[in-house]
C-alpha positions as a printed NumPy array, in Angstrom:
array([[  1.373,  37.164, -45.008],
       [  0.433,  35.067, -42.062],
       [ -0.637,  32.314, -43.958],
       [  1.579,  32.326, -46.386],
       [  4.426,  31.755, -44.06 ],
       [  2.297,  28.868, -41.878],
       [  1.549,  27.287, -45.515],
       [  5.587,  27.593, -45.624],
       [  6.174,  25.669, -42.298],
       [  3.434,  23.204, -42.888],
       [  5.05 ,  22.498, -46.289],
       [  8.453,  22.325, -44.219],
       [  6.992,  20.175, -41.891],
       [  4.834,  17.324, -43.421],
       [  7.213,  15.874, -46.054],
       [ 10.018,  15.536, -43.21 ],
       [  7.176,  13.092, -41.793],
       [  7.039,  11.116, -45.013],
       [ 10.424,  11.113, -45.937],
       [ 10.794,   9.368, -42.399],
       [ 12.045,   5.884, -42.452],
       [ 13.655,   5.192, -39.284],
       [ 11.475,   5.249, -36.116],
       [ 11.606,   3.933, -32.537],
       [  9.731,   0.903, -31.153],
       [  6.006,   1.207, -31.178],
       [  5.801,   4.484, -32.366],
       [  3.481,   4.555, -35.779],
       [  3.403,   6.59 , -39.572],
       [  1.   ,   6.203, -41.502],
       [ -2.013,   7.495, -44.297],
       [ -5.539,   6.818, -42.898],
       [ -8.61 ,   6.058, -45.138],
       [-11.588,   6.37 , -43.304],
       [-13.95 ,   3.458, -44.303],
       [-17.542,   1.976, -43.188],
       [-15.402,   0.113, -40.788],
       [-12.946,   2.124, -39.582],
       [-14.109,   6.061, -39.731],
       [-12.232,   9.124, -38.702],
       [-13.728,  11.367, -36.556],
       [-13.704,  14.372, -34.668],
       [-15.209,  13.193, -31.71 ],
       [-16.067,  16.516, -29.957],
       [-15.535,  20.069, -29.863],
       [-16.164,  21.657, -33.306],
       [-18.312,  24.39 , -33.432],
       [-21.175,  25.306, -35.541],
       [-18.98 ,  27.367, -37.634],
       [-16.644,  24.585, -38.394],
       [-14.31 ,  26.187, -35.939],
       [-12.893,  25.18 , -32.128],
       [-13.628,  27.324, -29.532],
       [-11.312,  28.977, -27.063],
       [-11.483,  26.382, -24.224],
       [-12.824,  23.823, -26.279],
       [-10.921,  20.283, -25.877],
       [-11.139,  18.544, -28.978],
       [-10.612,  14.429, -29.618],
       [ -9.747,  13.842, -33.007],
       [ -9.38 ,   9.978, -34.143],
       [ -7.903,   8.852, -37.415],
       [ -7.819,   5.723, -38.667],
       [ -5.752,   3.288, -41.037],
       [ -5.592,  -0.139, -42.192],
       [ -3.133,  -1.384, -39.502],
       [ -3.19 ,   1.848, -36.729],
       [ -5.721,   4.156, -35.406],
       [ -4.507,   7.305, -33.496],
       [ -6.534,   9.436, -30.658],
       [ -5.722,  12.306, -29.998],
       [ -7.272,  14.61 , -27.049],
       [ -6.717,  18.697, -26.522],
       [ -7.094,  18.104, -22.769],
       [ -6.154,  21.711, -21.312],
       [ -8.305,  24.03 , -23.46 ],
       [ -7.708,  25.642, -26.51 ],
       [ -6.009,  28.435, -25.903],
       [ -7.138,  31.619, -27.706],
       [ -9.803,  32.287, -30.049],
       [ -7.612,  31.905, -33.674],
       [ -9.282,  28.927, -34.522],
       [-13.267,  29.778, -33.883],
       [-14.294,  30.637, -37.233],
       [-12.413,  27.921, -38.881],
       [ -9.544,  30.079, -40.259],
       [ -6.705,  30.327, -38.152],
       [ -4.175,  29.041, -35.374],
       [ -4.69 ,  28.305, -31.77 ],
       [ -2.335,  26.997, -29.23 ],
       [ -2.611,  24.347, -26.336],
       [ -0.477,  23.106, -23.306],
       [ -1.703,  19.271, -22.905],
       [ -2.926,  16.529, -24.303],
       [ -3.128,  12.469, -24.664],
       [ -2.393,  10.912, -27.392],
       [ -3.15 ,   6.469, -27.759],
       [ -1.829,   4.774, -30.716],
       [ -3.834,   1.435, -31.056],
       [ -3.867,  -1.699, -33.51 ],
       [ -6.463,  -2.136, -35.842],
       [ -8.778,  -4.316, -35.482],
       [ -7.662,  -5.81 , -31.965],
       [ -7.731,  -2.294, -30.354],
       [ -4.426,  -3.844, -28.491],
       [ -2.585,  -0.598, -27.503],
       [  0.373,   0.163, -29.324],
       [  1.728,   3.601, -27.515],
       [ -0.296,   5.734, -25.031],
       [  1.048,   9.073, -23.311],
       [  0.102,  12.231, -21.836],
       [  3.532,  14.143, -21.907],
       [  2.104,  16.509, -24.238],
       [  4.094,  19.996, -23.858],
       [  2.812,  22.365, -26.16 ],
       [  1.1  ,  22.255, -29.453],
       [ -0.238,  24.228, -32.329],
       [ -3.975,  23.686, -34.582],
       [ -3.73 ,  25.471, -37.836],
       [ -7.233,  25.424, -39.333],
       [ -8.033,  26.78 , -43.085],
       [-11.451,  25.752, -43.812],
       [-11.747,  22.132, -43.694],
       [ -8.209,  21.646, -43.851],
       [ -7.001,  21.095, -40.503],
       [ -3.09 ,  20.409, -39.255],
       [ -1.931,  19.368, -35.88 ],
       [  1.599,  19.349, -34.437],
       [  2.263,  18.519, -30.276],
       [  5.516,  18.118, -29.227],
       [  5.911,  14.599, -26.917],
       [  8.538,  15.185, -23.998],
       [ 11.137,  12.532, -23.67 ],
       [ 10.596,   9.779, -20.732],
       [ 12.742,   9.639, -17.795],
       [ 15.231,   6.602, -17.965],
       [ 14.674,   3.54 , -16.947],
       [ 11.011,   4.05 , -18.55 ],
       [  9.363,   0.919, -19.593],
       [  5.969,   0.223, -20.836],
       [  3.643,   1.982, -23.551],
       [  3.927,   5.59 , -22.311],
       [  7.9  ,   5.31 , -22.665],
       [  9.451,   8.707, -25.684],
       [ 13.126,   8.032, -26.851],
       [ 15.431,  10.536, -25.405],
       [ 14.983,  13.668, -27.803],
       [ 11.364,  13.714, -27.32 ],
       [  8.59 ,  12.6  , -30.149],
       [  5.744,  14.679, -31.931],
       [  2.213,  13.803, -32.879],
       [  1.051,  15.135, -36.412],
       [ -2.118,  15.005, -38.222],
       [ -2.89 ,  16.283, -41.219],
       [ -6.217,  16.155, -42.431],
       [ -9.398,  16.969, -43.806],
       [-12.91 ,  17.989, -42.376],
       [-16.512,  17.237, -44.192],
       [-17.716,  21.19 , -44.925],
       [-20.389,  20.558, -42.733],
       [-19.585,  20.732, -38.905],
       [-20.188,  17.658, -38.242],
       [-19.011,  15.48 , -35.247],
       [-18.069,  11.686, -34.964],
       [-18.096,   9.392, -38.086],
       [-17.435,  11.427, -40.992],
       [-16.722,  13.917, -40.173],
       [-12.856,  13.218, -41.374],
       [-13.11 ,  12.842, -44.881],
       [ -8.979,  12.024, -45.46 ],
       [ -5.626,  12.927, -44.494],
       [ -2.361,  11.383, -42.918],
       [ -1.279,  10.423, -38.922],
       [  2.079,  10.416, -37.188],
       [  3.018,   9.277, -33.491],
       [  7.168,   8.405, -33.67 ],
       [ 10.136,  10.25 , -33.345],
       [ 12.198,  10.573, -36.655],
       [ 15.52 ,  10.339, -37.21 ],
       [ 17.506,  13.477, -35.891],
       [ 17.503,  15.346, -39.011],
       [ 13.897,  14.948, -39.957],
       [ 13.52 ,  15.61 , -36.185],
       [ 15.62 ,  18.859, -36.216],
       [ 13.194,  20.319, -39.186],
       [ 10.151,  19.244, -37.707],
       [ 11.352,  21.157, -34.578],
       [ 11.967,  23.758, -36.384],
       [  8.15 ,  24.015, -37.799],
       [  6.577,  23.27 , -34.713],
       [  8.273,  26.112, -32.254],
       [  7.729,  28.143, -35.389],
       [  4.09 ,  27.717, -35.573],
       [  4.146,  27.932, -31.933],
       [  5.467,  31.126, -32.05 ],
       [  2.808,  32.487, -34.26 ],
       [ -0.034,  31.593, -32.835],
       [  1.455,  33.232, -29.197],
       [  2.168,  36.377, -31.505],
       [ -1.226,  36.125, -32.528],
       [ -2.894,  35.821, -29.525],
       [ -1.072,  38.718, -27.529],
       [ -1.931,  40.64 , -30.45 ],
       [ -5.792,  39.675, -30.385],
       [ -5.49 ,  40.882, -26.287]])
């Protein structure tokens, strides 16, 4: 039943991101490809079983033909729902870097990461962290349109557990903030998921 209903919200959730077509000054959509010259990755923190442990601080780096997004766990994974690669885990920080392909000039680069879900089924893997709004007056690369942003990846991992280039065989990458109702639903997805995996967890205890 539990996956049925995150298959639900991811389903909910990922054509809001394509459907998308109004976004805010240097924020990116995109699909990746990974090629000989621009791989995806998982840079670190899979596990032999394919899995992320509790703790662990994954970097996972997708790239496209115009973008490449980086995105680092950087406060522990919290629980242990995604060790054996079938399940969902929660985390409190991270830093996500949008940069341009192939000058590596940096396009959008924050740490305001507030919360944030990792549903992982196998080698299908699904990310969603919310992106708290900047204070105004914010200028520069780091600066979130009022209403917050979210970072989503959706992608998938070789069978093998393997870490750096490819090890991300495909998938899709989103840094922006949508317009309000394609924001609204993704909202909706994300404290849902949220909510799940903090179910899960105080269930696991």
């Amino acid at each position: 039943m539990r996956r049925v209903t995150i298959l639900a919200l991811l389903a909910l959730a990922l054509p809001t991101v394509a459907l998308a077509n109004s976004f805010s000054s240097g924020f990116f959509t995109g699909t990746f490809t990974p090629s000989a010259t621009h791989p995806s990755q998982v840079a670190s923190g899979r596990n032999s079983s394919g899995g992320f442990n509790q703790g662990a601080n994954p970097i996972f780096v997708v790239n496209g033909n115009l973008n490449r997004i980086r995105f680092d766990v950087t406060g522990g994974i919290v629980g242990t729902g995604c060790q054996l690669a079938n399940g969902t885990c929660s985390f409190n920080s991270g830093h996500v870097i949008v940069t341009a392909n192939p000058s590596n000039a940096q396009v959008f680069n924050s740490t305001a990461i507030t919360d944030g879900v990792i549903d992982i089924t196998g080698n299908d893997l699904d990310l969603f962290a919310r992106i708290t709004a900047s204070p105004p007056g914010c200028t520069g690369l780091s600066c979130v349109p009022a209403g917050g942003g979210f970072a989503v990846m959706d992608m998938t991992l070789a069978t093998t557990p393997l870490m750096g280039a490819g090890s991300v065989l495909g998938g899709n990458g989103f840094v922006g903030t949508p317009e309000p109702g394609t924001l609204a639903l993704l909202g909706t997805s994300v404290i849902g998921l949220a909510g799940m995996a903090r179910r899960r967890l105080k269930l696991g205890r």
